[in-house]
C-alpha positions as a Markdown table, in Angstrom:
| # | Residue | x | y | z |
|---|---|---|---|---|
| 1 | Unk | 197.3 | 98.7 | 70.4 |
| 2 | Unk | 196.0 | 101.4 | 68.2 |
| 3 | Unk | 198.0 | 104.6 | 67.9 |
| 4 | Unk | 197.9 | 106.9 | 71.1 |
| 5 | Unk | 195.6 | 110.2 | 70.8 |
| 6 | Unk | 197.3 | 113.3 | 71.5 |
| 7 | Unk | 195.9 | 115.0 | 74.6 |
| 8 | Unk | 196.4 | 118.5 | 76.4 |
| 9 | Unk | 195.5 | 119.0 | 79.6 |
| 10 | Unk | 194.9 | 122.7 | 80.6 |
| 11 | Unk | 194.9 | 122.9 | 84.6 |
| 12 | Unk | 196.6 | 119.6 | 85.3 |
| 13 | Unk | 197.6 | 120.6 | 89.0 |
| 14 | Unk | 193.9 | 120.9 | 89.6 |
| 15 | Unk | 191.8 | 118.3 | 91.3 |
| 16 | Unk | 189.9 | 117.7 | 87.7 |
| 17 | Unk | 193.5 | 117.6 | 85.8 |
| 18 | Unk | 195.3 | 114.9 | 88.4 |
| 19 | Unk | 192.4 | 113.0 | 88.0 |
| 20 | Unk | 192.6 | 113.4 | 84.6 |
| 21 | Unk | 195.9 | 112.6 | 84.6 |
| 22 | Unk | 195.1 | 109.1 | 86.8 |
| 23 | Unk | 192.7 | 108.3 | 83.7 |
| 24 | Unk | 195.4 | 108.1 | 81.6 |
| 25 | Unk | 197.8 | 106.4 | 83.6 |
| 26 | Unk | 195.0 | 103.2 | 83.7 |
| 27 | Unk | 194.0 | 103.4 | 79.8 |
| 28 | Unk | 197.0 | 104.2 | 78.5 |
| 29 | Unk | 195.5 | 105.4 | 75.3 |
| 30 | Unk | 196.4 | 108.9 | 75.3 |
| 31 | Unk | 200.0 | 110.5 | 74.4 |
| 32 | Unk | 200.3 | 113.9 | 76.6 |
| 33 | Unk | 201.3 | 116.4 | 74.1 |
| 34 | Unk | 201.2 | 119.3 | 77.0 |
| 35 | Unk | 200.5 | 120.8 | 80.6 |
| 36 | Unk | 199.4 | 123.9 | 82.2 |
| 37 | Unk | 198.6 | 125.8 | 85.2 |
| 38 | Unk | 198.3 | 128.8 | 86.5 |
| 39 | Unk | 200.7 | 128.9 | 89.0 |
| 40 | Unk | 201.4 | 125.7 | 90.5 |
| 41 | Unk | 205.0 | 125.4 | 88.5 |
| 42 | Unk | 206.7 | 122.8 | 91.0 |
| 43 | Unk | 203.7 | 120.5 | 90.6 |
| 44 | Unk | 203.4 | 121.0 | 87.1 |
| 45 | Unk | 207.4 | 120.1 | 86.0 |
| 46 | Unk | 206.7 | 117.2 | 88.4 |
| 47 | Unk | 204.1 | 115.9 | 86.1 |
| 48 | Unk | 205.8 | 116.9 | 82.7 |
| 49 | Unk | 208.9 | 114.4 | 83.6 |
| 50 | Unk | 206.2 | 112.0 | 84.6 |
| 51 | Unk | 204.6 | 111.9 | 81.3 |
| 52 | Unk | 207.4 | 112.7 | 79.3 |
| 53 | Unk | 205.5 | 116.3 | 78.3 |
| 54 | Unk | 208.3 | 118.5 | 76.6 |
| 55 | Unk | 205.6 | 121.8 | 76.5 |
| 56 | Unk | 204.2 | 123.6 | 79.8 |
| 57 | Unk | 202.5 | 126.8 | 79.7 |
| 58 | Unk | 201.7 | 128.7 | 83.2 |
| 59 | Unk | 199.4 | 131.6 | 83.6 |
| 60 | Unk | 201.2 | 133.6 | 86.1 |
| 61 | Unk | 204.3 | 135.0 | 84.6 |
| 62 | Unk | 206.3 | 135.2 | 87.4 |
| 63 | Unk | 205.3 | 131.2 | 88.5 |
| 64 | Unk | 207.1 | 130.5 | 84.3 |
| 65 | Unk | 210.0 | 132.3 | 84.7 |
| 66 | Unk | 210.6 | 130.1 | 87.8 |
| 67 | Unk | 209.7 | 127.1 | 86.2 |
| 68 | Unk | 211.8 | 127.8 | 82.8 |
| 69 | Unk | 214.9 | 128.2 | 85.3 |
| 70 | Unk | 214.9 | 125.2 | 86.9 |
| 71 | Unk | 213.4 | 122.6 | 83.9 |
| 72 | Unk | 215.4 | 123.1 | 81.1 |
| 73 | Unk | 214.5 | 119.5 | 79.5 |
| 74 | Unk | 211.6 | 121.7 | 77.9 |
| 75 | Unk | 209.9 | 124.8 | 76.8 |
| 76 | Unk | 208.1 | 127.2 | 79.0 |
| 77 | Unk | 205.3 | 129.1 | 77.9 |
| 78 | Unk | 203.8 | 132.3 | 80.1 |
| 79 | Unk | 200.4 | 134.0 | 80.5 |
| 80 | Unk | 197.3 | 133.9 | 78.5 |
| 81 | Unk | 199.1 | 134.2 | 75.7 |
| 82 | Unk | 201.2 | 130.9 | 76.2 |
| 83 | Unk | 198.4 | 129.0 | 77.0 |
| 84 | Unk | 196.7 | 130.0 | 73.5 |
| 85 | Unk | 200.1 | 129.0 | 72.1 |
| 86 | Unk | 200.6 | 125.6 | 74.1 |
| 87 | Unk | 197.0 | 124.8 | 72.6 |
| 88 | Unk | 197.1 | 125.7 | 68.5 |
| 89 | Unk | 200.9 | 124.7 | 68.1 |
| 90 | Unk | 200.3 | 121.4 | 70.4 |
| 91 | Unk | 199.0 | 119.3 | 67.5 |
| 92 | Unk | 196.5 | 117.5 | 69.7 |
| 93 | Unk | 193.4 | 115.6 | 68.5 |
| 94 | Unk | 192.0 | 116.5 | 72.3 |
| 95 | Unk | 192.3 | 119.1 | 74.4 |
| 96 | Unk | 190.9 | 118.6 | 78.3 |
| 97 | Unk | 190.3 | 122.5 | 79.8 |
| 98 | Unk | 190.4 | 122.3 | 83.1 |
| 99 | Unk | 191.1 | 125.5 | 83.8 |
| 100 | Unk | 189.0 | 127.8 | 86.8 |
| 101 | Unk | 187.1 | 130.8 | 86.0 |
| 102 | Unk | 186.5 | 132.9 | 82.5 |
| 103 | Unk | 190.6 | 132.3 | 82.3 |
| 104 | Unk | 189.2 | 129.0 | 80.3 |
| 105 | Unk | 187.4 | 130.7 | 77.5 |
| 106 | Unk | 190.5 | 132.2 | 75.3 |
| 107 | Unk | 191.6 | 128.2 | 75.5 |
| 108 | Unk | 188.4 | 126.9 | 74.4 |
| 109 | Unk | 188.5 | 129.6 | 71.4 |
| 110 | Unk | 191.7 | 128.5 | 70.2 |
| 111 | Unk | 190.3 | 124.8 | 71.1 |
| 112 | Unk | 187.5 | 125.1 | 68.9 |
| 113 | Unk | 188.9 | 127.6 | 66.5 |
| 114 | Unk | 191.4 | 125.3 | 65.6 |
| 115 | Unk | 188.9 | 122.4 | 65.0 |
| 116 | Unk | 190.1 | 120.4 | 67.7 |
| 117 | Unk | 187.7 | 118.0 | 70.0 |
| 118 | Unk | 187.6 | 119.9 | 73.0 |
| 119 | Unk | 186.6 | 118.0 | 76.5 |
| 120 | Unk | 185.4 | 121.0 | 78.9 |
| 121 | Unk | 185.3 | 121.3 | 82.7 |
| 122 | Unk | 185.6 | 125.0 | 82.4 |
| 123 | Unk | 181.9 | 125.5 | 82.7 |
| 124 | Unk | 182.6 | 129.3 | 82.5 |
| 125 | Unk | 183.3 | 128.8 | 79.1 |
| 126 | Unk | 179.9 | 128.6 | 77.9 |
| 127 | Unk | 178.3 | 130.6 | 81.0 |
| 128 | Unk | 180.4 | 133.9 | 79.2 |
| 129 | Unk | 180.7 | 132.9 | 75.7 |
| 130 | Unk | 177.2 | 131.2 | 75.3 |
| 131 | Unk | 176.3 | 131.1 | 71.5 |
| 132 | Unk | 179.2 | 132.6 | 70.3 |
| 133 | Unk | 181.1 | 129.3 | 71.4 |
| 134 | Unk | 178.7 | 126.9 | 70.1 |
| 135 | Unk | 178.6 | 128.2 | 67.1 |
| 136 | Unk | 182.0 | 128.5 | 66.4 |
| 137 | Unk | 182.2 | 124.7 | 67.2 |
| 138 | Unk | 179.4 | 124.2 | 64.7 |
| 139 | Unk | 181.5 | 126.1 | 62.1 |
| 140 | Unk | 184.6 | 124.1 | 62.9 |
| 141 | Unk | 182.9 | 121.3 | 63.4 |
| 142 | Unk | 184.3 | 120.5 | 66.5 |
| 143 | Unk | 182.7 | 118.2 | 69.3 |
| 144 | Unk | 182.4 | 119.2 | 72.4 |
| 145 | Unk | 181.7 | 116.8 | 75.2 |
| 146 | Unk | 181.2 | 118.0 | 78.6 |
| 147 | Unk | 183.2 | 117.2 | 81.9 |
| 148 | Unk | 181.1 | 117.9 | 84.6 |
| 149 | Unk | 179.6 | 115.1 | 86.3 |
| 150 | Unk | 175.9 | 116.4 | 86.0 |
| 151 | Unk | 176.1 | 117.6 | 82.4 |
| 152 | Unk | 178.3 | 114.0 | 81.6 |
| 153 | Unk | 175.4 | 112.4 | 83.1 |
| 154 | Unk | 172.6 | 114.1 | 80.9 |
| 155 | Unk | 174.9 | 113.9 | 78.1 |
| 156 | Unk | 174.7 | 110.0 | 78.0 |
| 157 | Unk | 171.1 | 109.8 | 78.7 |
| 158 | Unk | 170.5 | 112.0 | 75.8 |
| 159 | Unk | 172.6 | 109.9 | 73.4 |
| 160 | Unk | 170.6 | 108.8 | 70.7 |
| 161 | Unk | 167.3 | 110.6 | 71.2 |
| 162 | Unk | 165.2 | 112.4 | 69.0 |
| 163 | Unk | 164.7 | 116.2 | 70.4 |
| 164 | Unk | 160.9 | 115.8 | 70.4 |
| 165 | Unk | 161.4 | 112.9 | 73.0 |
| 166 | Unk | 162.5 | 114.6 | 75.4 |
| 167 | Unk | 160.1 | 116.9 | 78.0 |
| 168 | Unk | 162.6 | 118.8 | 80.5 |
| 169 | Unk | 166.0 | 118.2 | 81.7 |
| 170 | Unk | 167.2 | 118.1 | 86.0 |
| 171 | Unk | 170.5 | 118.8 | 87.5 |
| 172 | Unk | 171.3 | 117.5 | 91.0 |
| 173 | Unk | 172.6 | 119.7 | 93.8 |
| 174 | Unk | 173.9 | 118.2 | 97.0 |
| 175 | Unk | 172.9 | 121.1 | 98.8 |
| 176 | Unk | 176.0 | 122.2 | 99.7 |
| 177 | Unk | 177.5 | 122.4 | 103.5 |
| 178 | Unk | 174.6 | 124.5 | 104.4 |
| 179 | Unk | 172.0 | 122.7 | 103.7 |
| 180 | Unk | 168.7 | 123.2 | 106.0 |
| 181 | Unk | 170.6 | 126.6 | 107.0 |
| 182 | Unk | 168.2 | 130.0 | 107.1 |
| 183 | Unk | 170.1 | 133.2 | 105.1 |
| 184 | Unk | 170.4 | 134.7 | 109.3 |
| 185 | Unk | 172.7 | 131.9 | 110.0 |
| 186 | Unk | 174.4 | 132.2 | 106.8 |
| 187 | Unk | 175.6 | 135.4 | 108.1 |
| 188 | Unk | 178.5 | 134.2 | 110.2 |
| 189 | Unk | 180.2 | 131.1 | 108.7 |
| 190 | Unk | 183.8 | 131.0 | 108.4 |
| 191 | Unk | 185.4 | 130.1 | 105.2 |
| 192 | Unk | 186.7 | 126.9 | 106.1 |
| 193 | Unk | 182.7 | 125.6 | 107.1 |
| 194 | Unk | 182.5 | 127.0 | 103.5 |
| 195 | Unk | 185.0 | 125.2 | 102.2 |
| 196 | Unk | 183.7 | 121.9 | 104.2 |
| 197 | Unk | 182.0 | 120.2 | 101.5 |
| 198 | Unk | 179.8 | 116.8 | 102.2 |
| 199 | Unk | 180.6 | 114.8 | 99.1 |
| 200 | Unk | 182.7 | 116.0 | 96.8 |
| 201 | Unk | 186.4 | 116.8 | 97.0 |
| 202 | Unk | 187.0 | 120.1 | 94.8 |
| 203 | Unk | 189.2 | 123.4 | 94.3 |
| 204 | Unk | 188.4 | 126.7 | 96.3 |
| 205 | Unk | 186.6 | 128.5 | 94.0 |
| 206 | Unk | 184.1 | 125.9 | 92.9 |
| 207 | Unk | 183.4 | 124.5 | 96.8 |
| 208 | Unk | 182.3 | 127.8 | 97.5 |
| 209 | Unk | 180.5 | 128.1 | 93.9 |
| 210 | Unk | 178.7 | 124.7 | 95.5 |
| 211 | Unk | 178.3 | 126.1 | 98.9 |
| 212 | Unk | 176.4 | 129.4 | 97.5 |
| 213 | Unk | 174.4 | 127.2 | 95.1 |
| 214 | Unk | 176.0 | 129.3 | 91.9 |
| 215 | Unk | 177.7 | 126.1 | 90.9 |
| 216 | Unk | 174.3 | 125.4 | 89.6 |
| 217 | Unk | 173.1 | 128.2 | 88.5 |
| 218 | Unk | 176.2 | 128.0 | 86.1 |
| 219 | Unk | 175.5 | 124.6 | 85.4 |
| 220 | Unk | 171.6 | 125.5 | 84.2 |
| 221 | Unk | 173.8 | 127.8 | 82.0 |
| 222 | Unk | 175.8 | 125.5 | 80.4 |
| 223 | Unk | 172.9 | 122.6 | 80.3 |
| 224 | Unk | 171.4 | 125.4 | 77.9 |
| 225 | Unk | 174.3 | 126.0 | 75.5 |
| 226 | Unk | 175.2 | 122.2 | 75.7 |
| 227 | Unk | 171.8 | 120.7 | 74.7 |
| 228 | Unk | 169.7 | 123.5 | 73.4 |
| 229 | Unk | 167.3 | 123.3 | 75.9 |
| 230 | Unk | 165.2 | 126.3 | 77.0 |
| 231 | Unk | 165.6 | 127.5 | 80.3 |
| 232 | Unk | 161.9 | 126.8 | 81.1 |
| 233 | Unk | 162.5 | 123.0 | 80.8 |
| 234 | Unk | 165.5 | 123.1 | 82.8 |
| 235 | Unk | 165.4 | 122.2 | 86.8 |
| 236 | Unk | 167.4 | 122.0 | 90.0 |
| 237 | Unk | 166.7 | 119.5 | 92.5 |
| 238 | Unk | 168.6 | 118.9 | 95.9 |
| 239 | Unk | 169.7 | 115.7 | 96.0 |
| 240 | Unk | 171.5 | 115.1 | 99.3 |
| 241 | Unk | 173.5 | 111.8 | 98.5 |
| 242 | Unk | 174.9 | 113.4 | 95.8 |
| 243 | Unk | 174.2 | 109.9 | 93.4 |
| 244 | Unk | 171.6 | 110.9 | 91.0 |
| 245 | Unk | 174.0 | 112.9 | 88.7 |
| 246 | Unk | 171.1 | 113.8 | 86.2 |
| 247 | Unk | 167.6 | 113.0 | 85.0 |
| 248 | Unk | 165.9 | 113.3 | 81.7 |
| 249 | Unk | 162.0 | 113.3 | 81.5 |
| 250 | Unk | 160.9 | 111.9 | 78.4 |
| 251 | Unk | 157.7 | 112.9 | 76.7 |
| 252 | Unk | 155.8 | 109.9 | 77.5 |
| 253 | Unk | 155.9 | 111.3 | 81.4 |
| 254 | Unk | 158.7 | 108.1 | 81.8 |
| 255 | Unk | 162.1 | 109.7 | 83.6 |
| 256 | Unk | 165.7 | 108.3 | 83.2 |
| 257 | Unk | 168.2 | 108.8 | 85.7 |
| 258 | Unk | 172.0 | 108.4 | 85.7 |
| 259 | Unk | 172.9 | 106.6 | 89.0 |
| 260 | Unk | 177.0 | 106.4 | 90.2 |
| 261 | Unk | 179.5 | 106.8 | 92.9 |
| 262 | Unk | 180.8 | 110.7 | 93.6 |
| 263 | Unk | 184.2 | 110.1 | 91.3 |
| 264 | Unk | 184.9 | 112.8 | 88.9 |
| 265 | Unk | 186.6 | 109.8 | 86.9 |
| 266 | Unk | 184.1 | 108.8 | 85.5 |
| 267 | Unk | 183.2 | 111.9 | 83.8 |
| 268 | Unk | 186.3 | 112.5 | 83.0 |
| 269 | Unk | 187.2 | 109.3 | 81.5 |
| 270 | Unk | 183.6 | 109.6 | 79.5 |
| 271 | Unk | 184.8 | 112.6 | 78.0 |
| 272 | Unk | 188.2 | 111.9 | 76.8 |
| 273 | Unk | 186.7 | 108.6 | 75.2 |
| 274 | Unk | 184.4 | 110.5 | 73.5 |
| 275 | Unk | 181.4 | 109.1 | 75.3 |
| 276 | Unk | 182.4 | 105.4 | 75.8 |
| 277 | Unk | 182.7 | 103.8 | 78.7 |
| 278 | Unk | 186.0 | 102.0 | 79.3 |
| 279 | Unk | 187.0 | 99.9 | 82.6 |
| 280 | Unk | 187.6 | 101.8 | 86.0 |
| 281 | Unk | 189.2 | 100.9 | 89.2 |
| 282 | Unk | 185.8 | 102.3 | 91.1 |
| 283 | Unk | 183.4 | 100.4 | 93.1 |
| 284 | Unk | 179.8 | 100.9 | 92.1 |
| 285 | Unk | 177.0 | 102.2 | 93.6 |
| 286 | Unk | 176.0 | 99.4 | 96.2 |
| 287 | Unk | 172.3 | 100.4 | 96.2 |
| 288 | Unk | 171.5 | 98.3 | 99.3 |
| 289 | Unk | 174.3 | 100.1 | 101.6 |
| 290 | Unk | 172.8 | 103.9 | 99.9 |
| 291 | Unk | 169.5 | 102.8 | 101.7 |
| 292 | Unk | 167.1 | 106.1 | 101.0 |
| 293 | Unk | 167.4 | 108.8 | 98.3 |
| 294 | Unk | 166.2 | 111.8 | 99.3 |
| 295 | Unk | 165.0 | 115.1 | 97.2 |
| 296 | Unk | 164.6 | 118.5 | 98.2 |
| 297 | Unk | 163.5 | 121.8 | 96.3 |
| 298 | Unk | 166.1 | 124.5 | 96.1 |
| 299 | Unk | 165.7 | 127.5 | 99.0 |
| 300 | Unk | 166.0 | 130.7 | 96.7 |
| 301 | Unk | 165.4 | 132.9 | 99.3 |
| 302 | Unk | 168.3 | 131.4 | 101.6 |
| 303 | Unk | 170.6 | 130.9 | 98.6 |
| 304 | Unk | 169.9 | 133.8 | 95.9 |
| 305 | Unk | 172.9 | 133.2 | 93.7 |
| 306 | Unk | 170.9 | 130.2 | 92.0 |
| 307 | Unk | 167.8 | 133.4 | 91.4 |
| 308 | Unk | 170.7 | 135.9 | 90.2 |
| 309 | Unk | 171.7 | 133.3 | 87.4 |
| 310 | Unk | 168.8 | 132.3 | 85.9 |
| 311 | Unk | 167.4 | 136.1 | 86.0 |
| 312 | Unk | 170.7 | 136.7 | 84.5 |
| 313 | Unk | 170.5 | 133.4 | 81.8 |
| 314 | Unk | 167.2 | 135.1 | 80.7 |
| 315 | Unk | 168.2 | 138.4 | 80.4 |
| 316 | Unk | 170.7 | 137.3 | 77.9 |
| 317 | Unk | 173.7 | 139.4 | 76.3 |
| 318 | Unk | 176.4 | 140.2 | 78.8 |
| 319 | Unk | 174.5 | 139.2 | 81.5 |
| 320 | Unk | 175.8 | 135.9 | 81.8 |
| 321 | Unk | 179.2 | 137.4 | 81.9 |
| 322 | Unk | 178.9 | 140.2 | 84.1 |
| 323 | Unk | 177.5 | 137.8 | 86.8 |
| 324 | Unk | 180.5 | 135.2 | 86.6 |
| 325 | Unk | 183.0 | 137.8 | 86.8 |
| 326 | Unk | 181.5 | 139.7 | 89.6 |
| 327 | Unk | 181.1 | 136.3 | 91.2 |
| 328 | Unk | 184.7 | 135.6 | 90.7 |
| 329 | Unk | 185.7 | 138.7 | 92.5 |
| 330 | Unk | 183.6 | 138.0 | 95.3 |
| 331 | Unk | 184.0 | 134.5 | 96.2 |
| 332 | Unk | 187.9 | 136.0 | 95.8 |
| 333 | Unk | 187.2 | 138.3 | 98.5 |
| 334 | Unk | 185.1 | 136.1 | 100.9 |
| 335 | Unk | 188.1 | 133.7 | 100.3 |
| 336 | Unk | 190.8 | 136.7 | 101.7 |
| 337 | Unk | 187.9 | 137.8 | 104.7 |
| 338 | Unk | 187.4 | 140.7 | 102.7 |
| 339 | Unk | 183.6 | 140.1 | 103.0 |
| 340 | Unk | 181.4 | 137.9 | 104.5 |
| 341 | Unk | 179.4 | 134.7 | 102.8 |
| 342 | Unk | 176.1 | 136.9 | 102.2 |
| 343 | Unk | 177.9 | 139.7 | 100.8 |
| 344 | Unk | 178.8 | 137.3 | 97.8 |
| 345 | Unk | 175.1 | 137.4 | 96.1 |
| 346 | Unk | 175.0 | 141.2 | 97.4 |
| 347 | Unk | 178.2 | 142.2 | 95.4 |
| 348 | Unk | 177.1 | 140.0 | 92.6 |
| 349 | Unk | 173.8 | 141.5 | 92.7 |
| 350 | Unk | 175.7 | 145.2 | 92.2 |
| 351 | Unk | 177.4 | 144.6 | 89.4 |
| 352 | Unk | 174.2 | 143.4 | 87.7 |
| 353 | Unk | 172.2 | 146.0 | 88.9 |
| 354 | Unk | 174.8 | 148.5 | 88.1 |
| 355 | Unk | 176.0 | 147.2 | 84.4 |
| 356 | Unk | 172.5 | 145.8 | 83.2 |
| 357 | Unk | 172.8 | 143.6 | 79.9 |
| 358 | Unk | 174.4 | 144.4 | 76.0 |
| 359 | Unk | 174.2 | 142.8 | 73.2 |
| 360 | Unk | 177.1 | 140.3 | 72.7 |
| 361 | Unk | 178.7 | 141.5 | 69.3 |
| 362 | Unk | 181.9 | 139.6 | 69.8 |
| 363 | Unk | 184.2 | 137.7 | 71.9 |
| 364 | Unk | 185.7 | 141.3 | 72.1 |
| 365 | Unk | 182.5 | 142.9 | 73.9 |
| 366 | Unk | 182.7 | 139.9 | 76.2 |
| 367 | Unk | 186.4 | 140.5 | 77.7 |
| 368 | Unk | 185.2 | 144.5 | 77.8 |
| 369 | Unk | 181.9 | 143.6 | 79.8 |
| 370 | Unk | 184.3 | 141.6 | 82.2 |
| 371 | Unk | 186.5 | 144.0 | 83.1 |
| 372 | Unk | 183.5 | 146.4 | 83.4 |
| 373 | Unk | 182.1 | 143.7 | 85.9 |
| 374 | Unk | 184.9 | 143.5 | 87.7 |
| 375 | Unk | 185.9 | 146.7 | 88.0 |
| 376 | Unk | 182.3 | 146.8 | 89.3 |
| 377 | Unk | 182.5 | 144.6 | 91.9 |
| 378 | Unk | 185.5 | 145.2 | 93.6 |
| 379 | Unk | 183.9 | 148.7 | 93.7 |
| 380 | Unk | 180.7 | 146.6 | 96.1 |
| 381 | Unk | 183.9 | 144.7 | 97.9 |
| 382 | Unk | 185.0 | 148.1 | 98.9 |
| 383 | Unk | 182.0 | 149.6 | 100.1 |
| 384 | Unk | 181.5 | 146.5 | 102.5 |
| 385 | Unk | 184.9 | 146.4 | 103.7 |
C-alpha cells in the first residue's frame, strides 16, 4: 500500500465528520493527524483513541478544559484560536471542514493559506468569504473540492469540460418537510415537524436551513464561487425523491444528470479522493423500485429565504454575510422557541434591510459586518419575542 495521506477532520462529532470518519475506516488510506468540535468533548476523545489522534481542538472553551482533564494521552487545543492552530501545525496534506455556520471560514483561511487541499462541507465558507476565498486558493494554489452532495454532484459532471460547453447549472431541493404547505400554515409548526426531514439525516441547523429552503439559497452561493458560474445560469428545482443530486445543461440543449442513493458517503468519500471514485458498502439506485421522478418549481412566496439569498448573492459585498449570520441567529432562536418558523425570513429580512451591503475590503470587514448582522438580528428576535 502507498503511504497514508494525512487528514484533519474539523467537526468530526457531526453527522458529516462520523461519516467521514466511516470512509476512512473502509479505505484505510488516510492517517488522522487531528479532531475537532465544538463542544461535543466526550465524543470527540472517544474518536481520538479510536484513530490513534494525539491533537483535538474544541471550540467551546469550557467543553476543552474538560476534555484536557480527563485525556491526558494528548494535547488539547481551545477556541477559534486552537482550531486555526490544530490546522497550520497539523502537517496535513488534507483538511475535511466540517464545521456548522461562518465558525468554518477562519479554518478554511488557514486551510488554504497554508496551501493545503481543503475538502469543504462548510458551505458558509464561501457564502461569507466569496472571492476573497477563491482567490486566496488560486494564490496558494490550493484545490478545493466540495462536500456537499449537490455541489459533489455538479462537480463530477463538470470534470473535463470546456467552459463554453456548458449552458446553465441546477441544484436539487427535496422540498423540505413542508412541501405543498401555504406560508398561513407555516405559521404554526413546531420545531420538531421542522426538524422532521423526509430524506436526509442531518444536524439542527442545516434541517432547518433545508426546511426554510435557505440550504439552497446558500448552495446557489457556493455553486457561484465553486464553478464561476453567473447567478443567471444557475437554478433550483424541487426534486422530491431527493436522487437527482445535480444537472448540467450543456450547450447543445443535451442535460446530464448525476443519479445516487441519499448517502452523504459518497460525497464525502469523492472529496477526500480528490474526485475518484473508490468502492463503497452502498447499494445503488435500484431505478425499477424508484418508479417516478418527480419535479417541481420552488414556491418563493411560501418560502422567501431562497428570494432573500439570491437578492442578497446579487447585491454582492457583505450582503452574503450579513444574511448568513442573521440567519444563524434566527434559526438559533426558532430552535430555543424564541420565535416562530416565519419569523426566520422576517428577522433575516431586518438585518438586510437594516445593514444594506459594503464593499468587502478584507476578511477583516467580513467578521465586522457579522457581528453588525448579528447584533442586528437579535435586535428583530427581541422585538418579536
Amino acid at each position: 500500500m502507498s503511504q497514508r495521506r494525512g487528514l484533519l477532520i474539523l467537526g468530526s462529532t457531526g453527522s458529516i465528520g462520523t461519516q467521514a470518519l466511516e470512509v476512512v475506516r473502509h479505505t484505510g488510506e488516510f492517517e488522522i493527524l487531528g479532531l475537532s468540535a465544538e463542544r461535543s468533548w466526550q465524543t470527540l476523545v472517544e474518536q481520538a483513541v479510536e484513530h490513534g489522534v494525539r491533537r483535538i481542538a474544541l471550540a467551546d472553551a469550557d467543553a476543552a478544559a474538560r476534555a484536557a482533564e480527563a485525556w491526558t494521552d494528548g494535547e488539547v487545543l481551545s477556541g477559534a484560536e486552537g482550531l486555526v492552530r490544530l490546522v497550520v501545525e497539523s502537517q496535513a496534506d488534507l483538511v475535511l471542514n466540517a464545521l456548522v455556520g461562518s465558525a468554518g471560514l477562519g479554518p478554511t483561511i488557514a486551510t488554504l493559506g497554508e496551501g493545503i487541499e481543503l475538502a469543504l462541507a462548510n458551505k458558509e465558507s464561501l457564502v461569507v468569504g466569496g472571492e476573497l476565498v477563491t482567490a486566496l486558493a488560486e494564490a496558494t494554489g490550493a484545490a478545493i473540492v466540495p462536500v456537499d452532495s449537490e455541489h459533489a454532484a455538479l462537480h463530477q459532471l463538470l470534470s473535463g469540460r470546456a467552459p463554453g460547453s456548458v449552458r446553465r447549472l441546477t441544484i436539487t431541493a427535496s422540498g423540505g418537510p413542508f412541501r405543498g404547505m401555504s406560508r398561513e400554515q407555516l405559521r404554526d409548526v413546531s420545531v420538531e415537524q421542522a426538524l422532521a426531514h423526509p430524506t436526509w439525516s442531518m444536524g439542527g441547523k442545516i434541517t432547518i436551513d433545508s426546511a426554510t429552503l435557505m440550504n439552497k439559497g446558500l448552495e446557489v452561493m457556493e455553486a457561484h464561487h465553486l464553478f464561476g458560474t453567473p447567478y443567471e445560469d444557475i437554478d433550483v428545482v424541487v426534486h422530491p425523491q431527493s436522487l437527482i443530486h445535480g444537472l448540467v445543461q450543456l450547450a447543445d440543449g443535451a442535460m446530464l444528470a448525476h443519479v445516487g442513493p441519499h448517502d452523504m458517503r459518497i460525497a464525502i468519500s469523492y472529496a477526500l479522493h480528490h474526485g475518484e471514485s473508490v468502492d463503497l458498502p452502498i447499494e445503488p439506485v435500484d431505478l425499477t423500485a424508484a418508479g417516478t421522478l418527480s419535479f417541481e418549481p420552488v414556491d418563493l412566496e411560501t418560502f422567501p429565504c431562497l428570494r432573500l439569498a439570491r437578492e442578497a448573492a446579487l447585491a454582492g459585498g457583505t450582503a452574503p454575510c450579513i444574511l448568513n449570520a442573521a440567519n444563524e441567529v434566527a434559526v438559533h432562536a426558532f430552535l430555543s422557541s424564541r420565535i416562530p418558523f416565519d419569523g426566520i425570513p422576517a428577522v433575516i429580512d431586518h438585518a438586510l434591510q437594516s445593514l444594506g451591503s459594503a464593499q468587502v475590503r478584507s476578511f477583516d470587514s467580513l467578521y465586522e459586518a457579522d457581528r453588525l448582522a448579528r447584533a442586528a438580528a437579535e435586535e428583530a428576535v427581541g422585538a418579536r419575542a
